[in-house]
Biopython code that builds the backbone (N, CA, C, O; Angstrom):
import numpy as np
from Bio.PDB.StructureBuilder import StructureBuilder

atoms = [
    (1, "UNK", "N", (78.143, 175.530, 2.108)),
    (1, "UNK", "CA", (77.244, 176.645, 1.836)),
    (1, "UNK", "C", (76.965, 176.716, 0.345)),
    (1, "UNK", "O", (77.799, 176.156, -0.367)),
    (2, "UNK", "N", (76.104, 177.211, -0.153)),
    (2, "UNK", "CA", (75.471, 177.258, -1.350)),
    (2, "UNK", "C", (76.124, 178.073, -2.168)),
    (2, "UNK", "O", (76.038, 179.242, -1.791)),
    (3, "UNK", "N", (76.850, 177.898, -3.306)),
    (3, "UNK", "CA", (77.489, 178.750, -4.344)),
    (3, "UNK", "C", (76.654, 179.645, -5.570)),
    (3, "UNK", "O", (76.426, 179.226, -6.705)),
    (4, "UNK", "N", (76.335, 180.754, -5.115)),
    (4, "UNK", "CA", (75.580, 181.538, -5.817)),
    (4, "UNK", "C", (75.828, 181.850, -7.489)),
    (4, "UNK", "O", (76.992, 182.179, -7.717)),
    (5, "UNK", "N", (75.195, 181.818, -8.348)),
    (5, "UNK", "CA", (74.616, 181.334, -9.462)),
    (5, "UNK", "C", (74.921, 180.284, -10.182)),
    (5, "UNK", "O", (75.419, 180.245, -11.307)),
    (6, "UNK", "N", (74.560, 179.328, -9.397)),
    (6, "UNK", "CA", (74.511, 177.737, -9.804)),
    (6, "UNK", "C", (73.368, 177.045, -9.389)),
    (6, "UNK", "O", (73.033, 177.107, -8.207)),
    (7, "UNK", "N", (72.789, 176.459, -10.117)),
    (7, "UNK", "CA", (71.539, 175.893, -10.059)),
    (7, "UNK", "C", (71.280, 174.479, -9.214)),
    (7, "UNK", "O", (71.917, 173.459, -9.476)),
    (8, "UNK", "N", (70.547, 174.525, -8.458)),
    (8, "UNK", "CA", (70.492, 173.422, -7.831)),
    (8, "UNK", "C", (69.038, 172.764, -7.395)),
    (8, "UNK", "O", (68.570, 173.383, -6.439)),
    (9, "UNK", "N", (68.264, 171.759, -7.805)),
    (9, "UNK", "CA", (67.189, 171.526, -7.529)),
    (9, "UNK", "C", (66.957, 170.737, -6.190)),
    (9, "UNK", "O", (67.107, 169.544, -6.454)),
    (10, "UNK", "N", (66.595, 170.943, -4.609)),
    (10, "UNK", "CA", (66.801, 170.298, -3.887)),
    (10, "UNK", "C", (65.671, 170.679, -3.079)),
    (10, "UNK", "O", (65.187, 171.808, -3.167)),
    (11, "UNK", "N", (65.199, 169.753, -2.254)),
    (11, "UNK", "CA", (63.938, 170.170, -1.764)),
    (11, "UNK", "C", (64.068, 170.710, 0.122)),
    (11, "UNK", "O", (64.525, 170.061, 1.063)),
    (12, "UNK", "N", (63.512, 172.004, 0.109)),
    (12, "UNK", "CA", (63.715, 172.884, 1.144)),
    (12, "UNK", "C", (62.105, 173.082, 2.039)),
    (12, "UNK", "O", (60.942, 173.093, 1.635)),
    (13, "UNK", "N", (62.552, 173.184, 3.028)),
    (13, "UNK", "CA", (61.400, 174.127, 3.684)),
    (13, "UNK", "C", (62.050, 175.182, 4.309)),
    (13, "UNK", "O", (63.261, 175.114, 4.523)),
    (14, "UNK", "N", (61.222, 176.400, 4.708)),
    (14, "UNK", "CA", (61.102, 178.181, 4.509)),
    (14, "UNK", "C", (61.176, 178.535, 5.789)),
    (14, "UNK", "O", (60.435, 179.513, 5.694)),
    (15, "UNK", "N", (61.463, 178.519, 6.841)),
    (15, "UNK", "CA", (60.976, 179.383, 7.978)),
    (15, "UNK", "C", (61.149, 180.749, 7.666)),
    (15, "UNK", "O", (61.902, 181.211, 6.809)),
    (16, "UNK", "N", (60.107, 181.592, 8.717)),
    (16, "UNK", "CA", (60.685, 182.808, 8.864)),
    (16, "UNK", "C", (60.253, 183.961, 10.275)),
    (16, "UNK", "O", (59.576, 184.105, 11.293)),
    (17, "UNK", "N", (60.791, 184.288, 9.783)),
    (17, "UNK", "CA", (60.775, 185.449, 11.366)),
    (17, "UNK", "C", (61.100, 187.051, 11.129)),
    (17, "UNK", "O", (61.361, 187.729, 10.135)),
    (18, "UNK", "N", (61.003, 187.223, 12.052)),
    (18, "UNK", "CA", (61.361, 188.949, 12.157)),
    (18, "UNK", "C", (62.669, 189.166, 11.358)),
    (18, "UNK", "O", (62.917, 190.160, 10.675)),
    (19, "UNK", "N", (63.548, 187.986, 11.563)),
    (19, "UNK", "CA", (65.325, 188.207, 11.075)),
    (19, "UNK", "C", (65.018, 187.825, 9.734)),
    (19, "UNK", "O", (65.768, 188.417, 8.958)),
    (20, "UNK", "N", (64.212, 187.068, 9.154)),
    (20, "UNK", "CA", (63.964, 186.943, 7.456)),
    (20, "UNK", "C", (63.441, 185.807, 7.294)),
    (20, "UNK", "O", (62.513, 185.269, 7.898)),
    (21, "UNK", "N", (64.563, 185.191, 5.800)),
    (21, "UNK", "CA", (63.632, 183.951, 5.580)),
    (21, "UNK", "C", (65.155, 183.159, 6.035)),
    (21, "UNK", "O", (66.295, 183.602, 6.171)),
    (22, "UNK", "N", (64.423, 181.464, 6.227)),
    (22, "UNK", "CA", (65.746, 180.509, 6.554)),
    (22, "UNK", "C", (65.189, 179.408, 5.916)),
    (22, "UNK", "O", (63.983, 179.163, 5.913)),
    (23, "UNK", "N", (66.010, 178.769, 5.400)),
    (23, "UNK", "CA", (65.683, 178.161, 4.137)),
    (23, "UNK", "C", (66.664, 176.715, 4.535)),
    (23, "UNK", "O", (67.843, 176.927, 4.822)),
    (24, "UNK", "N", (66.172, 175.324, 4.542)),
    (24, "UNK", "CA", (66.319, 174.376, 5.247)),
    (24, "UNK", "C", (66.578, 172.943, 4.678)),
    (24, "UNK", "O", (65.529, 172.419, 4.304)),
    (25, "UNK", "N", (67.274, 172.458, 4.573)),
    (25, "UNK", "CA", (67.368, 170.903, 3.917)),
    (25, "UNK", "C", (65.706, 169.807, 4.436)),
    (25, "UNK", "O", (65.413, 169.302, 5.520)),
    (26, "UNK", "N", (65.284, 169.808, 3.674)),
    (26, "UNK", "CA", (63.963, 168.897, 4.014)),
    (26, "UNK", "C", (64.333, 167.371, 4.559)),
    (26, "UNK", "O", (63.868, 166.831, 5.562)),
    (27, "UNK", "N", (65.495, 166.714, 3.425)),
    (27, "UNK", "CA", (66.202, 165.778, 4.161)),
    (27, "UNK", "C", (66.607, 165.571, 5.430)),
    (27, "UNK", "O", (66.206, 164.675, 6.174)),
    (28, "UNK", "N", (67.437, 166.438, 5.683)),
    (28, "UNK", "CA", (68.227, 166.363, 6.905)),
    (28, "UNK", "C", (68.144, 167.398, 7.838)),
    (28, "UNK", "O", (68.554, 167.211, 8.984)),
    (29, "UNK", "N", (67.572, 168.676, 7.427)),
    (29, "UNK", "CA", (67.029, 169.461, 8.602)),
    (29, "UNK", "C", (67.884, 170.494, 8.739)),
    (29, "UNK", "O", (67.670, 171.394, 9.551)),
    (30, "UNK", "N", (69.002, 170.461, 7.908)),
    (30, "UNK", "CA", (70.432, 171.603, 8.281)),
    (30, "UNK", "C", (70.235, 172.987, 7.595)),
    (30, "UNK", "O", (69.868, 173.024, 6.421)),
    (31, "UNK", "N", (70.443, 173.996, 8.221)),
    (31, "UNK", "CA", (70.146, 175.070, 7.874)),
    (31, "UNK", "C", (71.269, 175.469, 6.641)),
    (31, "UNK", "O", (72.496, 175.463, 6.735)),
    (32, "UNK", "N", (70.087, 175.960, 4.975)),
    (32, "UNK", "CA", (71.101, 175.952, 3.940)),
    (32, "UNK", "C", (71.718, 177.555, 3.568)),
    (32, "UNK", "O", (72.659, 177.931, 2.868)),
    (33, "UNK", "N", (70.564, 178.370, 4.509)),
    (33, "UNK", "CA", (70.887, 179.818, 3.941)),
    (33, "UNK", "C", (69.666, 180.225, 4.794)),
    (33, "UNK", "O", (68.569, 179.680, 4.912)),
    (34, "UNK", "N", (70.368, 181.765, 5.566)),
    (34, "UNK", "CA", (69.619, 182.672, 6.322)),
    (34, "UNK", "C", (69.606, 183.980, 5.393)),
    (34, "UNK", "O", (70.579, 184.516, 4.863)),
    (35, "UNK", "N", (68.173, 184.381, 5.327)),
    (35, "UNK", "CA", (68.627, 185.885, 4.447)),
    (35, "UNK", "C", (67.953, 187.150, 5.436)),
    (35, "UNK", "O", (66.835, 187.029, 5.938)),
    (36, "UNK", "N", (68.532, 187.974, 5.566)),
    (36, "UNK", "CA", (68.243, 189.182, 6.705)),
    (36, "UNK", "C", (66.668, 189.988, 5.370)),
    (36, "UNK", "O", (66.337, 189.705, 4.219)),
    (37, "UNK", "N", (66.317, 190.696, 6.084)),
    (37, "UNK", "CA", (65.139, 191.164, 4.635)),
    (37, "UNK", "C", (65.443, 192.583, 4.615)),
    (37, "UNK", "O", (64.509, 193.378, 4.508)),
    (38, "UNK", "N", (66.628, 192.990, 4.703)),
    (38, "UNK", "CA", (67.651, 194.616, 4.445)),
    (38, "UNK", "C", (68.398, 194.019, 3.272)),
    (38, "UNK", "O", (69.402, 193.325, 3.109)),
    (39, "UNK", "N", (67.499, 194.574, 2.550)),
    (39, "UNK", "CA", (68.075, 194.687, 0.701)),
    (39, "UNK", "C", (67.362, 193.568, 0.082)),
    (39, "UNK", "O", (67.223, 193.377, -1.126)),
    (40, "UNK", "N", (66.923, 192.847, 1.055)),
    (40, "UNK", "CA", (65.896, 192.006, -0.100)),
    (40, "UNK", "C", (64.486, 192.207, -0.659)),
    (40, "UNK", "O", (63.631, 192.944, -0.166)),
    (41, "UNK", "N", (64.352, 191.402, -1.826)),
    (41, "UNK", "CA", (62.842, 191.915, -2.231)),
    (41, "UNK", "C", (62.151, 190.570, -2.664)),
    (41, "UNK", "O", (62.946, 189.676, -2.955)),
    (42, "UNK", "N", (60.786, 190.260, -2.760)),
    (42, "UNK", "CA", (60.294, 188.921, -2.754)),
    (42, "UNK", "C", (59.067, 189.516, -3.623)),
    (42, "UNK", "O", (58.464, 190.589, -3.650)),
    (43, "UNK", "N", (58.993, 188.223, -4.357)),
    (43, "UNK", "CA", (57.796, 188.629, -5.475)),
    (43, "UNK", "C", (57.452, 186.884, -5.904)),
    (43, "UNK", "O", (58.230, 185.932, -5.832)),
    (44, "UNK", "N", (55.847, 186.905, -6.408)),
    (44, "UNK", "CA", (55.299, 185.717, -6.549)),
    (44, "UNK", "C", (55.035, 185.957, -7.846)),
    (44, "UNK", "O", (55.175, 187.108, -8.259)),
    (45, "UNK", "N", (54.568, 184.832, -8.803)),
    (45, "UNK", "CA", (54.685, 184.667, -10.126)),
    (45, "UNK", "C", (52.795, 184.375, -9.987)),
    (45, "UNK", "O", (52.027, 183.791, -9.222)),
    (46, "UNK", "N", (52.709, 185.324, -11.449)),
    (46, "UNK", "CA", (51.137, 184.848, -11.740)),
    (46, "UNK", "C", (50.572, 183.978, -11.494)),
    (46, "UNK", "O", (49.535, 183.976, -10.829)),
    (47, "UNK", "N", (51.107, 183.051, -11.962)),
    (47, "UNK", "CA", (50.896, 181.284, -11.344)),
    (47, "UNK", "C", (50.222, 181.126, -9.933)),
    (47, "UNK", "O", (49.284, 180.376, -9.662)),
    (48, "UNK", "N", (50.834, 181.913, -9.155)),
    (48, "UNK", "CA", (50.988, 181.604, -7.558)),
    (48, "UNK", "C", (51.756, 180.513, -7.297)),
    (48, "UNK", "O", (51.358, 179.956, -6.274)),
    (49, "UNK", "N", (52.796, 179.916, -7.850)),
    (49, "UNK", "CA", (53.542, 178.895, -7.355)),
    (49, "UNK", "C", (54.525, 178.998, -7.248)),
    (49, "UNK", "O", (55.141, 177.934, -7.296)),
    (50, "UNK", "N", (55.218, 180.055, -7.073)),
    (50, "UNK", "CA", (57.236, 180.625, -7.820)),
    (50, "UNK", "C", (56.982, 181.875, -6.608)),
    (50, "UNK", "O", (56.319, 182.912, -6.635)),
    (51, "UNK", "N", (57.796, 181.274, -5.614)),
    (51, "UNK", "CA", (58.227, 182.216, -4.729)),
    (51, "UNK", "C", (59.756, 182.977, -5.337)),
    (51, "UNK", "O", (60.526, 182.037, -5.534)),
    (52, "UNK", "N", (60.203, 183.828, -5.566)),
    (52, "UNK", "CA", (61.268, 184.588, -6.183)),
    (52, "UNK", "C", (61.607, 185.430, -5.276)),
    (52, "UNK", "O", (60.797, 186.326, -5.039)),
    (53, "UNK", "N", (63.101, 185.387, -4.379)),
    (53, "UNK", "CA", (63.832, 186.194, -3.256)),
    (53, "UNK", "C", (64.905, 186.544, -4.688)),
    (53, "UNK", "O", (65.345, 186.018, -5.711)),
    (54, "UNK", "N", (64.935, 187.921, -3.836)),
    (54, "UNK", "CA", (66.547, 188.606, -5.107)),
    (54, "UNK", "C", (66.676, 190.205, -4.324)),
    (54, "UNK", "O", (65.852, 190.884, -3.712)),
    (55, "UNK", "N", (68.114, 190.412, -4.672)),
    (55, "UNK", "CA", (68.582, 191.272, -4.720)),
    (55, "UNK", "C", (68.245, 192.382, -5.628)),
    (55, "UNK", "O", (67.312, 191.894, -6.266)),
    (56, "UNK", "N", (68.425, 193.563, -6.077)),
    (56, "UNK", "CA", (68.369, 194.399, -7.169)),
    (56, "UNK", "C", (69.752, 194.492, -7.629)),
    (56, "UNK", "O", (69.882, 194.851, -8.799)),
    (57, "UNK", "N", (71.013, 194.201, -6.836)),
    (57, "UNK", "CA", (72.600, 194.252, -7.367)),
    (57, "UNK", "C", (72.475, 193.172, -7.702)),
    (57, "UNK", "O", (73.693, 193.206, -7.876)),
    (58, "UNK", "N", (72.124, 191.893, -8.068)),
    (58, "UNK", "CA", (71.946, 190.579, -8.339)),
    (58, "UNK", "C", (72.982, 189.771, -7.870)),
    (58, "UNK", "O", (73.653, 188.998, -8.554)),
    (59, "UNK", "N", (73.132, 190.087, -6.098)),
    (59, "UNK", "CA", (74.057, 188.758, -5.884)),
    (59, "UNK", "C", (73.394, 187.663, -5.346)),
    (59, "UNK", "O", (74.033, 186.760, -4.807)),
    (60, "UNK", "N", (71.616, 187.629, -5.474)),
    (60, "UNK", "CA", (70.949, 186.819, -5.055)),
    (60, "UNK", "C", (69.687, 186.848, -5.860)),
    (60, "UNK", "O", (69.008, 187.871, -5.960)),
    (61, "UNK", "N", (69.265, 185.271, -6.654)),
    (61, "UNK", "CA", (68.175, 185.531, -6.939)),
    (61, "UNK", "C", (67.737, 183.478, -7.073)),
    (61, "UNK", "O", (68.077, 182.487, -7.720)),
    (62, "UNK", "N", (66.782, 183.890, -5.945)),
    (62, "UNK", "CA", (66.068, 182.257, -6.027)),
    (62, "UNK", "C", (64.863, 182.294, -6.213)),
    (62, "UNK", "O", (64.150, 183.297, -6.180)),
    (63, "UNK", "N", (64.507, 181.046, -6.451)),
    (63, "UNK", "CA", (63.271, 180.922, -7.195)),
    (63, "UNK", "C", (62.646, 179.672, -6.690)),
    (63, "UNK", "O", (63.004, 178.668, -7.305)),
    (64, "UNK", "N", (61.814, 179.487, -5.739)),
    (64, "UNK", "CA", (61.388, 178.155, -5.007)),
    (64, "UNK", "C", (60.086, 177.967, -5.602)),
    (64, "UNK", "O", (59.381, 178.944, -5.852)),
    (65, "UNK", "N", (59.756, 176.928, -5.820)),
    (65, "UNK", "CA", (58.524, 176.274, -6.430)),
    (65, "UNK", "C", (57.776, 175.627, -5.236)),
    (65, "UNK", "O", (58.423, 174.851, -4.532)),
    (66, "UNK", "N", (56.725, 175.823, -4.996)),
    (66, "UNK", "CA", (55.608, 175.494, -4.107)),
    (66, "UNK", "C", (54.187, 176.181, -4.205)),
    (66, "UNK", "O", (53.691, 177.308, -4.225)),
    (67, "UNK", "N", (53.926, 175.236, -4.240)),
    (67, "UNK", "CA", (51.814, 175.745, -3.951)),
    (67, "UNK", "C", (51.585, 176.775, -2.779)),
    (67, "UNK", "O", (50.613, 177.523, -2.676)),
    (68, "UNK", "N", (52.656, 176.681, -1.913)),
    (68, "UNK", "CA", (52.379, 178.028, -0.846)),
    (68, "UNK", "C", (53.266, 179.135, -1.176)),
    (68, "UNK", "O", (53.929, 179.773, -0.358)),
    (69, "UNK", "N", (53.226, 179.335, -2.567)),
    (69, "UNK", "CA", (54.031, 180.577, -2.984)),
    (69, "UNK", "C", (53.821, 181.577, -2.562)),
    (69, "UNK", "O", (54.736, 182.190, -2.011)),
    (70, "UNK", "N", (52.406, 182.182, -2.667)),
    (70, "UNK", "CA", (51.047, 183.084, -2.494)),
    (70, "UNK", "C", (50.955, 183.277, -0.790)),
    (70, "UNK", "O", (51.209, 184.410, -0.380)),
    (71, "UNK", "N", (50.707, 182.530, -0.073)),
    (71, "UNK", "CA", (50.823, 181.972, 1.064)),
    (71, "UNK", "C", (51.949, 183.026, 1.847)),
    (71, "UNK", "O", (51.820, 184.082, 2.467)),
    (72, "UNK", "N", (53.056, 182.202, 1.493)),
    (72, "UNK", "CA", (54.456, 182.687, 1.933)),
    (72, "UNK", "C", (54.508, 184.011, 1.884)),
    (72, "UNK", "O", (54.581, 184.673, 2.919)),
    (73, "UNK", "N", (54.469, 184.720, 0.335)),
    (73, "UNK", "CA", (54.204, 185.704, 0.143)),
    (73, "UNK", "C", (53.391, 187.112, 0.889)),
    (73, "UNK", "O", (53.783, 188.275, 0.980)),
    (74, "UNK", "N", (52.327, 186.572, 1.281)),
    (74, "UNK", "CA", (51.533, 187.235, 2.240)),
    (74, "UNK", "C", (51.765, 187.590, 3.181)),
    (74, "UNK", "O", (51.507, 188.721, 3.594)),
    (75, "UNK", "N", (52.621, 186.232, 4.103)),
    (75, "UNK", "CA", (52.653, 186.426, 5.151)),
    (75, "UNK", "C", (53.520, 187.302, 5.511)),
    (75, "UNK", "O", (53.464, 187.959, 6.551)),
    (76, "UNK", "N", (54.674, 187.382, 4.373)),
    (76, "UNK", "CA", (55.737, 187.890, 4.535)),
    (76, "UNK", "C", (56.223, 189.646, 4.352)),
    (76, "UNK", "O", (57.088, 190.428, 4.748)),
    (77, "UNK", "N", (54.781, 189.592, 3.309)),
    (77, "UNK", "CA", (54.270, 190.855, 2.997)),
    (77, "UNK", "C", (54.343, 191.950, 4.578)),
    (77, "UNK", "O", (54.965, 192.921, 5.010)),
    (78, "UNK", "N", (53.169, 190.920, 5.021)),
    (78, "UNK", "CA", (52.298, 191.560, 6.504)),
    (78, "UNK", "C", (53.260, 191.700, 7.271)),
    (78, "UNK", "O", (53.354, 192.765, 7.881)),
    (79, "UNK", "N", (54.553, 190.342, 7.517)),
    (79, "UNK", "CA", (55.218, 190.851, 8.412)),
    (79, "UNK", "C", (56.146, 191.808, 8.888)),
    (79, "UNK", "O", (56.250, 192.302, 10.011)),
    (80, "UNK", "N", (56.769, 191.979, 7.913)),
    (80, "UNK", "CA", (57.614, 193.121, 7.077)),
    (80, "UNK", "C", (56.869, 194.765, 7.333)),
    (80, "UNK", "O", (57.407, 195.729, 7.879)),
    (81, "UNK", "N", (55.956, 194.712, 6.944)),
    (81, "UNK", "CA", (54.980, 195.457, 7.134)),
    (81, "UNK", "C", (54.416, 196.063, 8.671)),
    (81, "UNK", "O", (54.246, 197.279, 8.768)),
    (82, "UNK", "N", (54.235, 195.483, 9.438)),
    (82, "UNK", "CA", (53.796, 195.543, 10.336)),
    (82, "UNK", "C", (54.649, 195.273, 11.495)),
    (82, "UNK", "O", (54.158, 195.345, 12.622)),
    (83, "UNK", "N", (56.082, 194.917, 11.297)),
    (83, "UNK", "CA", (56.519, 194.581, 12.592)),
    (83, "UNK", "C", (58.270, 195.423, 12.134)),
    (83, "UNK", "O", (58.951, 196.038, 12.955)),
    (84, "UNK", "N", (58.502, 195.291, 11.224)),
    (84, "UNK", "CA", (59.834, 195.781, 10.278)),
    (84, "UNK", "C", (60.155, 197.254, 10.812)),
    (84, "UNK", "O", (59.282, 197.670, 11.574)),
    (85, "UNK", "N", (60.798, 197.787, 10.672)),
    (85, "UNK", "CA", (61.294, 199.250, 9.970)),
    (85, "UNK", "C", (61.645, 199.028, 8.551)),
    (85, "UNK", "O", (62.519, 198.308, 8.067)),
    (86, "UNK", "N", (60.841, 199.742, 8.031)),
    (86, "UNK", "CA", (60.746, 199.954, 6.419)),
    (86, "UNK", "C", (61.489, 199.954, 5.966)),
    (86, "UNK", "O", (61.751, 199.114, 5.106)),
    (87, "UNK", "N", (62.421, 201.136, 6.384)),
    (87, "UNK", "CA", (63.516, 201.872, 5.683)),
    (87, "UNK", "C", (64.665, 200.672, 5.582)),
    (87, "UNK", "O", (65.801, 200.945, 5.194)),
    (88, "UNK", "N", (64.214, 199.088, 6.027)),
    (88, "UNK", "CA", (65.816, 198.328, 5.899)),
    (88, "UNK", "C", (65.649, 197.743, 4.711)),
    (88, "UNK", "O", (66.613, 197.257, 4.119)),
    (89, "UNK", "N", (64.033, 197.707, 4.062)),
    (89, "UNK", "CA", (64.041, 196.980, 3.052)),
    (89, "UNK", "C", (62.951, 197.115, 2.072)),
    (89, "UNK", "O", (61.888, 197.441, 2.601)),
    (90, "UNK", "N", (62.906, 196.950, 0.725)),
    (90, "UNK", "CA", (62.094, 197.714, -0.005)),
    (90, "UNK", "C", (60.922, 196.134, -0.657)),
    (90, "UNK", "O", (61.158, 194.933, -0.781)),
    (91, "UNK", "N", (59.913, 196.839, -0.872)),
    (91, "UNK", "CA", (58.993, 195.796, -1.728)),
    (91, "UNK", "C", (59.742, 195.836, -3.196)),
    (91, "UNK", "O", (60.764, 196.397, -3.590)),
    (92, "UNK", "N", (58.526, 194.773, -3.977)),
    (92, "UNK", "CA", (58.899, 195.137, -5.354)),
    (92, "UNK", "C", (57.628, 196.205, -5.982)),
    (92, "UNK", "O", (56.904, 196.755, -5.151)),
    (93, "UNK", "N", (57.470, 196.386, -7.008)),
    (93, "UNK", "CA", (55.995, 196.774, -7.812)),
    (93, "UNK", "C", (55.254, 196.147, -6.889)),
    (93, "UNK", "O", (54.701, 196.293, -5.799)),
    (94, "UNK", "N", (55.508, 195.232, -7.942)),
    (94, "UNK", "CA", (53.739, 194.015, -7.564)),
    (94, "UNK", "C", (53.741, 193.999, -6.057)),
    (94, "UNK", "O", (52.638, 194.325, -5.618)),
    (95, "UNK", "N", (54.584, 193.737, -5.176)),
    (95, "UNK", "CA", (54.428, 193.578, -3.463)),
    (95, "UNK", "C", (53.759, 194.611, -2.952)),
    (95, "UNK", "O", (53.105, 194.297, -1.958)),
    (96, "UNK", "N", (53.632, 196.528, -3.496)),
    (96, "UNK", "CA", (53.355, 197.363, -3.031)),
    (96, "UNK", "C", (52.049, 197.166, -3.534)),
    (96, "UNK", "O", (50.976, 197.182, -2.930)),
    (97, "UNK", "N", (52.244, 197.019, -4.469)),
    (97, "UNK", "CA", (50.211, 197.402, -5.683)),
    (97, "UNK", "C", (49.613, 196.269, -4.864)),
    (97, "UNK", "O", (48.422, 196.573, -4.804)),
    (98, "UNK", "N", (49.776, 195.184, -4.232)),
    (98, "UNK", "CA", (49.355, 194.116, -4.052)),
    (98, "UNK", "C", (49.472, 194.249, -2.534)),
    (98, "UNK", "O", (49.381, 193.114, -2.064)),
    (99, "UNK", "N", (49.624, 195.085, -1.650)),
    (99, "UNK", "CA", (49.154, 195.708, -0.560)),
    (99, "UNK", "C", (48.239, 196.325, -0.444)),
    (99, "UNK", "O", (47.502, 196.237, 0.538)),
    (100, "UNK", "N", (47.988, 197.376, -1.752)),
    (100, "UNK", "CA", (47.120, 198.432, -1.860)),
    (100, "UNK", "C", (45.470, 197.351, -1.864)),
    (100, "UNK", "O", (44.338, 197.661, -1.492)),
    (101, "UNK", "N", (45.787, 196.578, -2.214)),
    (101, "UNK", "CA", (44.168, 195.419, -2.375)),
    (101, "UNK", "C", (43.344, 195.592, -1.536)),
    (101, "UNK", "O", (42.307, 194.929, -1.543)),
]
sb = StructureBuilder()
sb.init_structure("model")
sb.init_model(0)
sb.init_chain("A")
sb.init_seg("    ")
for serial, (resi, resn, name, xyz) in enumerate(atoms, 1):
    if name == "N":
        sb.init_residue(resn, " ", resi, " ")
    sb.init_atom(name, np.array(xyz, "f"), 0.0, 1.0, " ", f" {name:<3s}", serial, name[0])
structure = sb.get_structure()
């Protein structure tokens, strides 16, 4: 399992679902980390390429690089949104103002 704040550059793909995000060895397919979206918060970088999952107690904060930053973001926005109970998990700024659009 992944040792939290240690850096590691390794290439992943994202699923996600109602239960959150799941985050995946591209190599080999093995699941590297499930995150529930009760207490998490997700925010995209000006860029649009820097997907950023974190905590506000900071026992989690990643930072995935991909062209479907924006993408991800959205979807994840909407789903949360629309299928969630609110009250398990909060936006950031930018996630709320960036609803209001």
């Amino acid at each position: 399992s992944p040792k939290l704040g240690r850096r590691s550059n390794i290439s992943v793909s994202i699923g996600i679902n109602t239960e959150g995000f799941h985050i995946f060895n591209r190599e080999n397919k093995s699941l590297i980390l499930s995150l529930s979206f009760e207490g998490l918060e997700w925010d995209v970088s000006a860029e649009k390429w820097e997907l950023v999952l974190f905590r506000k107690d900071r026992s989690l904060n990643l930072i995935m690089h991909t062209r479907k930053a924006s993408l991800i973001y959205t979807l994840v926005t909407r789903l949360t949104e629309q299928y969630l109970d609110t009250s398990l998990y909060s936006l950031s700024n930018s996630a709320a103002s960036a609803l209001e659009q």
